[in-house]
N, C-alpha and C positions, 0 to 999 in steps of 0.2 A: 566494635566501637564505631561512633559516629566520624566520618571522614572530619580533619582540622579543621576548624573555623566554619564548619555548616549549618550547626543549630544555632551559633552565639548570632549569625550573619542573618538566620533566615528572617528574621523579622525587622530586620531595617528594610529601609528606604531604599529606590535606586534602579529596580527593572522594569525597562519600558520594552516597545516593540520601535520600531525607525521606521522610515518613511520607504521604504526597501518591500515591505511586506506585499506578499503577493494575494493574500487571502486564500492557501491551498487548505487550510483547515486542519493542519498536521500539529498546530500548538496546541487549537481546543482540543484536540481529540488527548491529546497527554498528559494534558495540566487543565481541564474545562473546569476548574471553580476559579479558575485564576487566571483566564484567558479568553476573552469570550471577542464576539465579531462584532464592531459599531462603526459605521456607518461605512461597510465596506472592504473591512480589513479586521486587524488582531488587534487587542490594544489589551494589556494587560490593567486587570479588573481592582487587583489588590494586590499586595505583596502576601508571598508565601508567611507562614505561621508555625515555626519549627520545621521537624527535622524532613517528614514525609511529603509535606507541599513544597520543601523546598530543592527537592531530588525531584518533583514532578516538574517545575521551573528546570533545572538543567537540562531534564531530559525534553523537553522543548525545545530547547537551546541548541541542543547537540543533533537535534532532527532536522530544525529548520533551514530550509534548504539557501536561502539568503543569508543565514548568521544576523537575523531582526532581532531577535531578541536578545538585546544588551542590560550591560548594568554600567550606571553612572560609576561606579569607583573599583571595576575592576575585571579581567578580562575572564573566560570560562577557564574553568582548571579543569585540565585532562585526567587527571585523577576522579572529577564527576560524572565522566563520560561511561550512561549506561549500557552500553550498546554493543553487542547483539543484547537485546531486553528479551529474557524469557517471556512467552508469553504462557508456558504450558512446558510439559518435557520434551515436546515435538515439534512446534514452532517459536522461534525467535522471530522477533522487527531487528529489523538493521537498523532503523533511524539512520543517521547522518545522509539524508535527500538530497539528490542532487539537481542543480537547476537546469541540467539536460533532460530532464525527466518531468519538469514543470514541478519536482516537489512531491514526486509520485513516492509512496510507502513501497519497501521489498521487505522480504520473508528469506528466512534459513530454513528448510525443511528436514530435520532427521531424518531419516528411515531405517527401517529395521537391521538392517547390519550395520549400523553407526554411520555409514558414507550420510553427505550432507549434498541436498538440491539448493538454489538458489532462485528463488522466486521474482525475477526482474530484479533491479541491482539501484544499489545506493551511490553515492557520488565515487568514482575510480580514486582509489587512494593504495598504494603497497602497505601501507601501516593496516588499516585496514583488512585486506587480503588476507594478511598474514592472523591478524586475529580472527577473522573466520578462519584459516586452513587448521589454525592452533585446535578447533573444535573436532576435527575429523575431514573426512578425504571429499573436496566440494566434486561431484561428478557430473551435475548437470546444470546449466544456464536457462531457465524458462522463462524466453521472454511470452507477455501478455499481448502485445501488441505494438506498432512501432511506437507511438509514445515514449514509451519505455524504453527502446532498444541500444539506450548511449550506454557505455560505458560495456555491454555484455561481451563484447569482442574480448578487453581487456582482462574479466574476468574469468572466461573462459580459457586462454590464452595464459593466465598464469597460474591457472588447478590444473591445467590439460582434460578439460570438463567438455562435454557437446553442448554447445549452444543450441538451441533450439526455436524455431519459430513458424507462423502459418505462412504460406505460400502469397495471399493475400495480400500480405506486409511486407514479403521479400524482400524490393528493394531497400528497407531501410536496416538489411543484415543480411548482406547480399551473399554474405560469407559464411551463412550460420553453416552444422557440422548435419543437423535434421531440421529436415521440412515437411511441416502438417499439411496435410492436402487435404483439399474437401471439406466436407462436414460432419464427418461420422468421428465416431471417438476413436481417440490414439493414445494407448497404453505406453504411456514413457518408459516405465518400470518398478519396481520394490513400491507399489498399490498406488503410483500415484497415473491420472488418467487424463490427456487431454481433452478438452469439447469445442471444438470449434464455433464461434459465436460474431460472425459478423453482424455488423450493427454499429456498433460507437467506430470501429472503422473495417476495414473490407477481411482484415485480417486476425480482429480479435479473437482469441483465445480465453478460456477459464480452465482452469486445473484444480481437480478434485484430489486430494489426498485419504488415502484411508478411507475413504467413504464419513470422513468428520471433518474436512477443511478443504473451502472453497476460495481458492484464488483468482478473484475474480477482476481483476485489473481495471478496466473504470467502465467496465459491462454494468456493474449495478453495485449497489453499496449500502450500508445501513444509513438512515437520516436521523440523527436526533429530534430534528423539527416534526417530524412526521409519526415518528416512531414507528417506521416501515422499510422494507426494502426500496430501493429508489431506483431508476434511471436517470442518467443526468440528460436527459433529453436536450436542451439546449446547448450542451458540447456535443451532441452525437454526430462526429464528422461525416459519415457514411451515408449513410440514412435510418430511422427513427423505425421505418416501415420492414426494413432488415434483419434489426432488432427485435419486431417484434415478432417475425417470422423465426427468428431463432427462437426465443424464449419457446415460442408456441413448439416447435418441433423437439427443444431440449431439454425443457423444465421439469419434467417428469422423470428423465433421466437422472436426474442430480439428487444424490442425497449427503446433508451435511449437517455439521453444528456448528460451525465457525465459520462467516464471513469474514474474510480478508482480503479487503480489496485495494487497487493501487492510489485511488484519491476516496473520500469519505469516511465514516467511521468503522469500525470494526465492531460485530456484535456475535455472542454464543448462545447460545439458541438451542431447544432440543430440537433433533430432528425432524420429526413432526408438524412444528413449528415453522421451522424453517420452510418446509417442504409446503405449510398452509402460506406464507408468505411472497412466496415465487407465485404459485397458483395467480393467486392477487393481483402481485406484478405483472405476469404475463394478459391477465384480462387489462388493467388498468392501461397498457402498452399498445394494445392491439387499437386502443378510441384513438394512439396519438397521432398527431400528424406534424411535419417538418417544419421547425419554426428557425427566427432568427439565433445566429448566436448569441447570447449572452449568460457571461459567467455570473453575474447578479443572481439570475433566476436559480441555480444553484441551492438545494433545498437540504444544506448541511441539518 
């Protein structure tokens, strides 16, 4: 049965985006017929239309790491709230982003004996927690890079999980339980693998699962605009030139179907695919060269 008052509701009037909005791209990516980017930001396009657009709206709602996304007459009901959102039998979105994290996207990851990984973390909440633990035994914290690395302490700390992160990045998890060194690959465990990927910063990370899911934190992402893999070259704090010395030494290493990265879109892909699309990336990478910051340039 349809949750109370959500078809009768989804076609009125009343949800906008506020002046709050950061432009992370975490609305369009979950509601993109009903939420698109003008002149800089979110702004909601039309109101949802029954019952399916209008659970793409909440689950917007319940991602966005600011809480922009309002309704004139009335506040989000928890009872809407999708989240962990299957995306598959093996990975969840956590949604509910947090703004320690600029709004960055994490992951629940199964594995074969039921225990659950955690893929960089959504805003600290015990409510929260406890509905991940409800899914199975969380045993490991992977952070992607320091970006990411708010909130991992606390999660770690209340599964009794290893935090985990590259050397790199250390000081911003000065605590973690493992530290990736180097740049050769580090076998976490139960098939999931780390790659070390300095470039967007000195300590990034990407983690392979299964050889079909690439968690690639904000190393590289799908572009709708482009319809390609992307670099966000103008946030690459580190250097651009780093970057592309990774790709160049680890792109061939990787093999997957699923992009899942910590800002941009998410795409699945056959392997193949994916494997001709890095190729691409890593030539396209190698011409760039260091430019100024800006998040404009951003090629969601």
């Amino acid at each position: 049965m349809p949750a109370p008052g959500l078809t009768a509701e989804a076609g009125k009037s009343g949800w906008y985006v506020d002046d709050r909005c950061t432009n992370c791209d975490v609305a369009r990516q979950l509601a993109p017929d009903l939420i698109g980017e003008v002149d800089g930001r979110s702004e909601v396009l039309r109101q949802p239309r029954g019952e399916v657009e209008a659970r793409q709206l909440y689950a917007a709602a319940f991602a966005c790491h600011t809480r922009s996304i309002r309704h004139t007459a009335r506040r989000l009901d928890p009872a809407l709230d999708p989240f962990p959102l299957p995306l598959d039998d093996t990975v969840s979105l956590c949604g509910q982003n947090s703004t320690h994290t600029a709004g960055a996207n994490s992951y629940l990851v199964r594995r074969p004996s039921g225990n659950l990984m955690l893929v960089d973390t959504p805003r600290w909440s015990p409510s929260l927690a406890a509905r991940y633990g409800a899914l199975g035994s969380v045993t490991d914290v992977l952070l992607t890079h320091r970006d990411h690395a708010a909130h991992g302490r606390q999660y770690a700390d209340h599964f009794g999980a290893r935090l985990w992160i590259h050397e790199g990045d250390l000081d911003a998890a000065p605590d973690a339980d493992r530290v990736i060194r180097g740049t050769g690959a580090v076998e976490i465990g139960e098939g999931m693998v780390a790659y070390p990927l300095p470039g967007h910063t000195r300590g990034s990370v990407l983690y392979i699962a299964d050889e079909r899911y690439c968690f690639s934190g904000d190393s590289f992402y799908w572009s709708r605009s482009t319809g390609a893999v992307e670099v966000a070259e103008s946030v690459t704090w580190y250097s651009i030139q780093e970057l592309a010395a990774s790709l160049a030494r680890t792109a061939d290493q990787l093999r997957f179907e699923w992009l899942l990265p910590g800002h941009g879109d998410r795409k699945h892909l056959p392997a193949r695919q994916m494997a001709d699309q890095l190729r691409q990336l890593t030539d396209r990478t190698r011409e760039m060269k260091p430019r100024p910051v800006d998040f404009t340039a951003l090629r969601w």
